[in-house]
C-alpha positions as CSV (number, residue, x, y, z in Angstrom):
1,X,21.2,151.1,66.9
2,X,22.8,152.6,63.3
3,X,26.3,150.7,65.3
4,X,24.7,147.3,65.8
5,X,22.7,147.1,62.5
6,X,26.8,148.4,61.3
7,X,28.4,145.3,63.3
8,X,25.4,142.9,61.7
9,X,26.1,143.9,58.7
10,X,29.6,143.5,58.9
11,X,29.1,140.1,60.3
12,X,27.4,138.7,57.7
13,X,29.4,140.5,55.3
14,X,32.4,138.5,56.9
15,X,30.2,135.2,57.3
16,X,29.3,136.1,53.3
17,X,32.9,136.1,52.4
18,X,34.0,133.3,54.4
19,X,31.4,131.0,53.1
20,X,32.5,132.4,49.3
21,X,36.0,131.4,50.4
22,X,34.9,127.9,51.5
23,X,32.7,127.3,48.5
24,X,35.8,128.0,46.2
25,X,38.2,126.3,48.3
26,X,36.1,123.4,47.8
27,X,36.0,123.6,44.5
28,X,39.7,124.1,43.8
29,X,40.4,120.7,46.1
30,X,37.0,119.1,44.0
31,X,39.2,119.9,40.5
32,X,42.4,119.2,42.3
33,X,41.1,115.5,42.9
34,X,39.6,115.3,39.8
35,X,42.9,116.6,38.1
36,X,44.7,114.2,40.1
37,X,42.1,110.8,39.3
38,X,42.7,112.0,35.9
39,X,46.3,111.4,36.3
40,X,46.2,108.8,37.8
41,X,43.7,107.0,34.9
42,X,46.1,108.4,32.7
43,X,48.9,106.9,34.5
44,X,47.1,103.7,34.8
45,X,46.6,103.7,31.2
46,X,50.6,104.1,30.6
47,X,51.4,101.8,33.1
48,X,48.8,99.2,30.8
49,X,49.6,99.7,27.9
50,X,53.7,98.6,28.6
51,X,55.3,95.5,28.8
52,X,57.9,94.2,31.0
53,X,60.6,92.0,30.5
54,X,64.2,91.1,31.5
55,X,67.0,90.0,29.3
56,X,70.8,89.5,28.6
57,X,73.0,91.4,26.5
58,X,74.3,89.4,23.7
59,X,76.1,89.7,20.5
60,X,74.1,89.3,17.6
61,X,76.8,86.7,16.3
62,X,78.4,84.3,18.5
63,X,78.6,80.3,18.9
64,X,79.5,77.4,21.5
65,X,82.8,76.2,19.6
66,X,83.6,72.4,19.9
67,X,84.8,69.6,18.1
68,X,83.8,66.4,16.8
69,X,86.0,64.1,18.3
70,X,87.6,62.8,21.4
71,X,91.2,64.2,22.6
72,X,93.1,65.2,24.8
73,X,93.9,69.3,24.8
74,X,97.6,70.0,23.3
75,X,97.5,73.7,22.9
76,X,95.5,76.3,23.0
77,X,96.9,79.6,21.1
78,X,94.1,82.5,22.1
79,X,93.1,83.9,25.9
80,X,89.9,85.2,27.1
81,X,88.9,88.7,26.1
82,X,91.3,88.4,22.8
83,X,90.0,89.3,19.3
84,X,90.5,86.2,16.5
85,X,90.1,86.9,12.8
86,X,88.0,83.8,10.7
87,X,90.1,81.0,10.2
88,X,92.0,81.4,13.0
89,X,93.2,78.5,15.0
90,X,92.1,78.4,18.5
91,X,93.7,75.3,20.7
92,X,93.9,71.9,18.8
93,X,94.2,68.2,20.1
94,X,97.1,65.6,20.1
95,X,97.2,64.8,16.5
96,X,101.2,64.0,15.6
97,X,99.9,61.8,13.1
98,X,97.6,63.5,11.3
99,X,99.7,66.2,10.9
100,X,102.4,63.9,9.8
101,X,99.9,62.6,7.6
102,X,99.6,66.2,6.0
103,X,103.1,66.7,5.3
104,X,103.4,63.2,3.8
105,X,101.2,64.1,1.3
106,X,102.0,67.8,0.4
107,X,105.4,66.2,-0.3
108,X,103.9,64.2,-2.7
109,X,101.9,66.9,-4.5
110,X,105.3,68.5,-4.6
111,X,106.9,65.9,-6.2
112,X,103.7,65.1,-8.5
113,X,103.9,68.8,-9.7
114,X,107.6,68.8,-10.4
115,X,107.7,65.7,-12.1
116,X,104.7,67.5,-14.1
117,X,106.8,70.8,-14.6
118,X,109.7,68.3,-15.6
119,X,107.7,66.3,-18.2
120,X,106.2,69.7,-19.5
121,X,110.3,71.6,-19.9
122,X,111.7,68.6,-21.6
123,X,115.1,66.9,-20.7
124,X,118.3,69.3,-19.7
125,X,121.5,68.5,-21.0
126,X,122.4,67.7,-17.6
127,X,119.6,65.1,-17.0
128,X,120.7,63.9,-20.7
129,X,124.3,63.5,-20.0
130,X,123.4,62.2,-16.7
131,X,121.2,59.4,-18.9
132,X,124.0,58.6,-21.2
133,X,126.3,58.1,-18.5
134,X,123.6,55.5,-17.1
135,X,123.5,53.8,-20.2
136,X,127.1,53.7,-20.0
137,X,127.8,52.1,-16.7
138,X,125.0,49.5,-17.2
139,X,127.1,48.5,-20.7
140,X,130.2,47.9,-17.9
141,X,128.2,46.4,-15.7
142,X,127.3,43.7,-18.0
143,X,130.1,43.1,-19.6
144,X,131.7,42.5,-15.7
145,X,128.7,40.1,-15.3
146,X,128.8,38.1,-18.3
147,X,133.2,38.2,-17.2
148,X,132.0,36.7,-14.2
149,X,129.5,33.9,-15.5
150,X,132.3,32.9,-17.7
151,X,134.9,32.4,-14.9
152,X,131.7,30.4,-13.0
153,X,131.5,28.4,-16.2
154,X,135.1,27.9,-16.4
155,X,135.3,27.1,-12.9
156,X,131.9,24.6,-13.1
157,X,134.4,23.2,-16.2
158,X,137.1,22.3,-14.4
159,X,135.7,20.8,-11.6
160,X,133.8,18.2,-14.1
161,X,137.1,17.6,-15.1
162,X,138.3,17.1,-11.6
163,X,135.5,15.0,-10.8
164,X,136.1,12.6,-13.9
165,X,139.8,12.6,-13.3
166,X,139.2,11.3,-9.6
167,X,136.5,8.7,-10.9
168,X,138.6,7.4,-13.6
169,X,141.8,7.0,-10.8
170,X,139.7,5.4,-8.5
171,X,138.1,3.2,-11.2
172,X,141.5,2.0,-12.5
173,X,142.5,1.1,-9.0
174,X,140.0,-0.8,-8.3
175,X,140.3,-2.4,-11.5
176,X,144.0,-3.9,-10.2
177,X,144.5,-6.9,-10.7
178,X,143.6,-8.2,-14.1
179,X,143.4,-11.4,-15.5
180,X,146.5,-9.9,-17.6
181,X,148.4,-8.9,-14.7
182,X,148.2,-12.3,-13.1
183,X,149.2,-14.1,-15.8
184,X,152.3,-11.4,-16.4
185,X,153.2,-11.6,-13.0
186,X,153.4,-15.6,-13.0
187,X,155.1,-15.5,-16.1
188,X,157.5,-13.2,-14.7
189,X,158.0,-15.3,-12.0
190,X,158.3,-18.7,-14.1
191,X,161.0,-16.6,-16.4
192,X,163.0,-15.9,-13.1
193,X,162.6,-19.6,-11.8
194,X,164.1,-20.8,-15.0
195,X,166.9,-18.5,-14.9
196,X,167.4,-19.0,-11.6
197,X,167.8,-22.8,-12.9
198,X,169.6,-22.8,-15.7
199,X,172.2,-20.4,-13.4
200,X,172.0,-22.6,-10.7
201,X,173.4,-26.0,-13.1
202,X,176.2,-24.0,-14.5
203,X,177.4,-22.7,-11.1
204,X,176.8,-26.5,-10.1
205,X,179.5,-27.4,-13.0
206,X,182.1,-25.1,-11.4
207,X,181.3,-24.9,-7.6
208,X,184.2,-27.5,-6.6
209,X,186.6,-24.3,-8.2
210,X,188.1,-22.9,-5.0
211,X,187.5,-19.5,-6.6
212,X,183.8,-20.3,-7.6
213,X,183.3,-16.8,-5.6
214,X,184.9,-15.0,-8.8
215,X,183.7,-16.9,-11.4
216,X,180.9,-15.4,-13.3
217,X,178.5,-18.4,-12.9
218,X,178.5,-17.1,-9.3
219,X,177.3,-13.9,-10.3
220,X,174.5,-14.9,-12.6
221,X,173.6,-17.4,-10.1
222,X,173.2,-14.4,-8.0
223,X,171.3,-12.0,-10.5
224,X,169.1,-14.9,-11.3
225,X,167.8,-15.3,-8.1
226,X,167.4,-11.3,-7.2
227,X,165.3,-11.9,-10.3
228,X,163.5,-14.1,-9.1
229,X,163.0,-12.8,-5.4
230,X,161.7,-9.5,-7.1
231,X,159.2,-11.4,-9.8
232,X,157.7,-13.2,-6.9
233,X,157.4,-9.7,-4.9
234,X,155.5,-8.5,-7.9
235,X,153.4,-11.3,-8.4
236,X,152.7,-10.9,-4.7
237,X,151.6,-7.0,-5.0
238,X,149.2,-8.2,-8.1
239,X,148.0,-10.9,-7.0
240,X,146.5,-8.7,-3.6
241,X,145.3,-5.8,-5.7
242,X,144.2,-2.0,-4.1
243,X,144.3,-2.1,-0.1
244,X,141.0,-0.6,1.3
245,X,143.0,2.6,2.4
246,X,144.1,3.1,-1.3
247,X,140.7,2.9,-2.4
248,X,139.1,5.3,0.5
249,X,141.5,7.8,-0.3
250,X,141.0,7.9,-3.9
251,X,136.6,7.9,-3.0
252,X,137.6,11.1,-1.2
253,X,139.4,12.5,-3.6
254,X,136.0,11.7,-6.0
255,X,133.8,13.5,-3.0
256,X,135.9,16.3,-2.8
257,X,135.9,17.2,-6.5
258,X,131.9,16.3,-6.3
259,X,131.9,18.7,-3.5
260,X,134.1,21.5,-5.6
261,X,131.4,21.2,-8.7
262,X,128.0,21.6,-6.2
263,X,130.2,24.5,-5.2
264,X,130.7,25.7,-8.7
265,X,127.4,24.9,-9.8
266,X,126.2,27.1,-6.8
267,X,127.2,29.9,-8.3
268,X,125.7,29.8,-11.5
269,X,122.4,31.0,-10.9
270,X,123.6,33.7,-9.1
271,X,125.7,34.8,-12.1
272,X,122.8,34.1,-14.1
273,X,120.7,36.8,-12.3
274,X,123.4,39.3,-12.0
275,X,123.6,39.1,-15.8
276,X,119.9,39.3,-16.0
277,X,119.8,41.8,-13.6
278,X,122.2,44.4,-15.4
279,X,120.5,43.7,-18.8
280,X,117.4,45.0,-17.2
281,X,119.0,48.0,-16.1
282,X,120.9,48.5,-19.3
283,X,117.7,48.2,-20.9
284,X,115.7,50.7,-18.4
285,X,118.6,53.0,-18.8
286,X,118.6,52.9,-22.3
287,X,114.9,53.3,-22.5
288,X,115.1,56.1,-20.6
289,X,117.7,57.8,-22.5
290,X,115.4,57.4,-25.1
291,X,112.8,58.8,-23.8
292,X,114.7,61.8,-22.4
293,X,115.7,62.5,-25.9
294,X,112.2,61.5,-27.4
295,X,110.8,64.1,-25.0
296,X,107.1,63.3,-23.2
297,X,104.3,61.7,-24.6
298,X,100.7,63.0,-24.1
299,X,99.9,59.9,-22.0
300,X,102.7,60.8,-19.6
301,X,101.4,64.4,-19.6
302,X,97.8,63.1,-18.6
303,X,99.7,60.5,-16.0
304,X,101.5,63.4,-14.2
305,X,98.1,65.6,-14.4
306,X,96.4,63.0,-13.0
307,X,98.8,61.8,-10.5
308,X,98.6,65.7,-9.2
309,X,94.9,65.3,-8.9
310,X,95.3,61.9,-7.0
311,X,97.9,63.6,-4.8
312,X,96.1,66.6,-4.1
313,X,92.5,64.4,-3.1
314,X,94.9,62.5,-0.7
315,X,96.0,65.9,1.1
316,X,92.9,67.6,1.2
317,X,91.5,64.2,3.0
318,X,94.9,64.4,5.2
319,X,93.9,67.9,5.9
320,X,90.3,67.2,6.9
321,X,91.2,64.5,9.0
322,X,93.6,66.9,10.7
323,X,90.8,69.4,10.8
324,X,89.0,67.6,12.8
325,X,91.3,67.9,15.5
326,X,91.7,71.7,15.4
327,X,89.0,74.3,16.6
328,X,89.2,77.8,14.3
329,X,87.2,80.6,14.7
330,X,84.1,80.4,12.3
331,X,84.1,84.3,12.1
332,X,85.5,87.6,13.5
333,X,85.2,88.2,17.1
334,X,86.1,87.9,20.9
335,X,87.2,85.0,22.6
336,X,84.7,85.2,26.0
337,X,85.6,81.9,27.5
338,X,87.7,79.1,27.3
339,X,86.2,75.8,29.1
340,X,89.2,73.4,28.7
341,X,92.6,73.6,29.6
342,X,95.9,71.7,28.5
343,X,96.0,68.5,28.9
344,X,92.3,67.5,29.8
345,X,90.4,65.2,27.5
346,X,87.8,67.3,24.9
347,X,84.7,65.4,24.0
348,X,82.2,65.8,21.1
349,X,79.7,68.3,21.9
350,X,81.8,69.7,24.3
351,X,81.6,73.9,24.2
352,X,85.3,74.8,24.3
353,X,85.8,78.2,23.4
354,X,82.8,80.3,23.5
355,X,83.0,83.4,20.7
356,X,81.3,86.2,19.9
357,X,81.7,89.1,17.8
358,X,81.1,92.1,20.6
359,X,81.0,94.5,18.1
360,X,77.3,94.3,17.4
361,X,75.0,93.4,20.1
362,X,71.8,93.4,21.1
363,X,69.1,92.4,24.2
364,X,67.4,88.9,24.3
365,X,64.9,88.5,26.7
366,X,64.9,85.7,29.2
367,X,61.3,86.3,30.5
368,X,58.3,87.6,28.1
369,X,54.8,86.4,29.2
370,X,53.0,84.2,26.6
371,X,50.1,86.4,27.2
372,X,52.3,89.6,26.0
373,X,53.8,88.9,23.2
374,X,50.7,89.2,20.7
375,X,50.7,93.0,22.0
376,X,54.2,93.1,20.6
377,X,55.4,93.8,16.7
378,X,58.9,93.9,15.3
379,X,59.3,98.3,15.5
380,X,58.0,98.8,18.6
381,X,60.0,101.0,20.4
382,X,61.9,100.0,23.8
383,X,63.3,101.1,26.6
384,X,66.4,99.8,28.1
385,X,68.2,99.7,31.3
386,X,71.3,98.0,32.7
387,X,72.4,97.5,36.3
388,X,76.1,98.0,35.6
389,X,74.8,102.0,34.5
390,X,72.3,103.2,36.7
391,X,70.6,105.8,35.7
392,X,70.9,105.3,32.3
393,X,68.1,105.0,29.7
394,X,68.8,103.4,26.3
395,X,66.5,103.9,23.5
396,X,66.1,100.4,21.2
397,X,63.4,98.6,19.0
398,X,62.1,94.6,18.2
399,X,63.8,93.3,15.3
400,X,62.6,90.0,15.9
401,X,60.1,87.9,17.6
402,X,60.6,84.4,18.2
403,X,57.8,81.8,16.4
404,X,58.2,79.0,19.5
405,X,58.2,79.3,22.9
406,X,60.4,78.6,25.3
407,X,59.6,76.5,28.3
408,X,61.1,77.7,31.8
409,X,60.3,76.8,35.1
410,X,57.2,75.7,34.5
411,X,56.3,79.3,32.3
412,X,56.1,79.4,28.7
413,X,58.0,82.2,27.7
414,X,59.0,84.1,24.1
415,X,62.2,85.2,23.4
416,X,62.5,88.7,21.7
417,X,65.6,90.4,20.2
418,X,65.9,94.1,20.9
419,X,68.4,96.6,18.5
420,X,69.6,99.1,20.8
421,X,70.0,102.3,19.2
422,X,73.3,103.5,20.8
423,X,75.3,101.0,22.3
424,X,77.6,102.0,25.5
425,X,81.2,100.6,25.4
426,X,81.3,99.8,28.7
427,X,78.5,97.1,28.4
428,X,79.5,93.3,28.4
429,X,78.4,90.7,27.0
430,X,75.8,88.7,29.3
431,X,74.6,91.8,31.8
432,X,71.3,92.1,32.9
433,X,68.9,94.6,30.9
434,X,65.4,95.5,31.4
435,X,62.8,96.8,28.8
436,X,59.8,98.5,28.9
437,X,58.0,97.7,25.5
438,X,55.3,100.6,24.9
439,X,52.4,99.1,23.0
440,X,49.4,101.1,21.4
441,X,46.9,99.3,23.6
């Protein structure tokens, strides 16, 4: 009896304990599941209160380079991945001219500002003996002109005088023969006849003398009538005057001495400049001289300051016409990419070079929900992290949130700029980031 009331006892003693044991299992697992919900709500809570977004890294500073007008690509002086300082020149476009153009014109503010400098320092005795000696060979030089026009005149002279010469031969040839002449020439011949006459009856008293041949009344007789023969030949010649051969041959000798003064004549004027010509000079060189020695006025000061200005407007517009075919780096940084290559035609708007300076970067986001970003404020604190470096967390914050949306495939989006606090080498500029943006609510 006492060892069953024993294994009663101890059976409900056992059932006691194991229903204790149950009762506190239960509720350990009833706090466990409460602990856990808790979690969970907690988590929940977390999970609300962030934000999401993707993004690309970026450097804070970069820009689409291209240039204003149409070309074709001469050279290009940078590579991808290569650092260029501001100002420096990063391909350019066939522009021979303009560059020409450029040199033209700093040549001329050179020579502007020398003659400036020049005007300023006063004459050398070099430049002044150099003057003098100007002065000098202009003096010879017109006295060998006004030499020269005097021959010309000379020359013009005598072929007047050759011209009047000619005109006054032909004229008294064709004056032949004259009423005088005639009446010479038939008086001539009537002189002859009567000798020939009276000869004739004295040699007709003696001709029956059988040497009448000897006797001097032959002779005269003789003489007489070669008188005779040659007044008549005379009279003949007078009487017909100039043949027209005579007188074409004397006109030509009157065109030729015409055609000797147009000839003369022809060179007057020219003498006439040439002595013009070198008094001009004379005069310029004198005047300079005097200047030289006179040193420069305060006009000429203002001209050459002024010229310098005029000179220096014209190459800065060279310059900016050149400019306009060059693309230079706007700022400090890395080339990332080169869209053209040598040869191929650049257009305005065209992005050429794209540039960045790598140095400072930060996240923009691509993505951001127009329903988060009035949870956001610029401080928030981000989280950030990167395909390329799995595994890795990077701690950033907003430092700016944009005031207009973007629209992207159909979603309006916000763009927001995240500073990250430690930036990893490694990272390049357009990789994939995502951010977790922890909000208060």
């Amino acid at each position: 009896m006492n060892r069953r009331i024993i294994i009663i006892i101890a059976v409900l003693t056992g059932l006691a304990a194991a229903w204790w044991a149950y009762g506190r299992y239960q509720a350990q697992v009833a706090e466990q599941q409460a602990a856990a919900e808790a979690a969970a709500q907690a988590e929940a809570d977390d999970l609300g209160r962030i934000i999401w977004a993707s993004g690309q890294l970026e450097p804070v500073l970069w820009a689409g380079l291209s240039l204003p007008a149409s070309g074709n690509v001469s050279n290009i002086y940078v590579n991808e991945g290569e650092w260029v300082t501001a100002g420096q020149l990063l391909l350019e476009q066939e522009n021979a001219i303009w560059a020409s153009q450029v040199a033209v014109a700093e040549a001329a503010v050179a020579e502007a500002t020398a003659m400036l400098d020049q005007l300023s320092a006063g004459a050398t005795a070099a430049q002044l003996a150099a003057a003098e000696a100007e002065v000098a060979a202009a003096t010879a030089n017109v006295a060998l002109a006004a030499g020269q026009m005097l021959e010309v005149q000379a020359a013009i002279d005598m072929a007047r005088a050759q011209v009047n010469m000619a005109q006054q031969q032909y004229s008294e040839l064709a004056s032949h023969p004259t009423e005088a002449e005639l009446t010479a020439a038939k008086a001539r011949v009537a002189v002859a006849q009567a000798g020939v006459e009276q000869a004739q009856a004295a040699y007709n008293l003696v001709r029956s003398d059988p040497a009448i041949a000897a006797r001097p009344e032959s002779m005269t007789l003789r003489q007489m009538t070669a008188q005779l023969e040659a007044a008549q030949a005379e009279a003949v010649f007078a009487t017909q005057g100039p043949t027209a051969q005579q007188l074409a041959v004397a006109a030509s000798q009157i065109n030729i001495a015409r055609t000797q003064l147009s000839a003369a004549e022809s060179r007057a004027p020219g003498a006439e400049a040439a002595v013009r010509a070198v008094l001009a000079q004379q005069a310029r060189a004198q005047a300079a001289l005097d200047s030289l020695r006179a040193g420069a006025t305060a006009e000429e000061i203002a001209i050459a300051r002024a010229r310098i200005q005029s000179t220096e407007a014209a190459l800065a517009s060279a310059q900016a016409q050149l400019r306009q075919s060059q693309l230079v780096a706007p700022f400090a940084g890395q080339v990332g990419a080169i869209n053209v290559r040598t040869g191929e035609l650049a257009t305005p708007g065209q992005f050429l070079v794209l540039l960045g300076d790598t140095r400072a970067m930060h996240v923009k986001t691509t993505d951001l929900r127009e329903t988060d970003v009035t949870r956001l404020a610029v401080g928030m604190p981000v989280e950030i992290t990167f395909d390329a470096l799995p595994g890795r967390l990077f701690a950033g914050k907003i430092i700016e949130i944009a005031p207009v949306s973007t629209a992207e495939r159909g979603s309006t989006n916000y763009t927001v700029q995240i500073e990250i606090d430690e930036l990893d080498p490694s990272l390049r500029w357009g990789m994939t980031a995502f951010v977790n943006i922890h909000t208060p609510n």
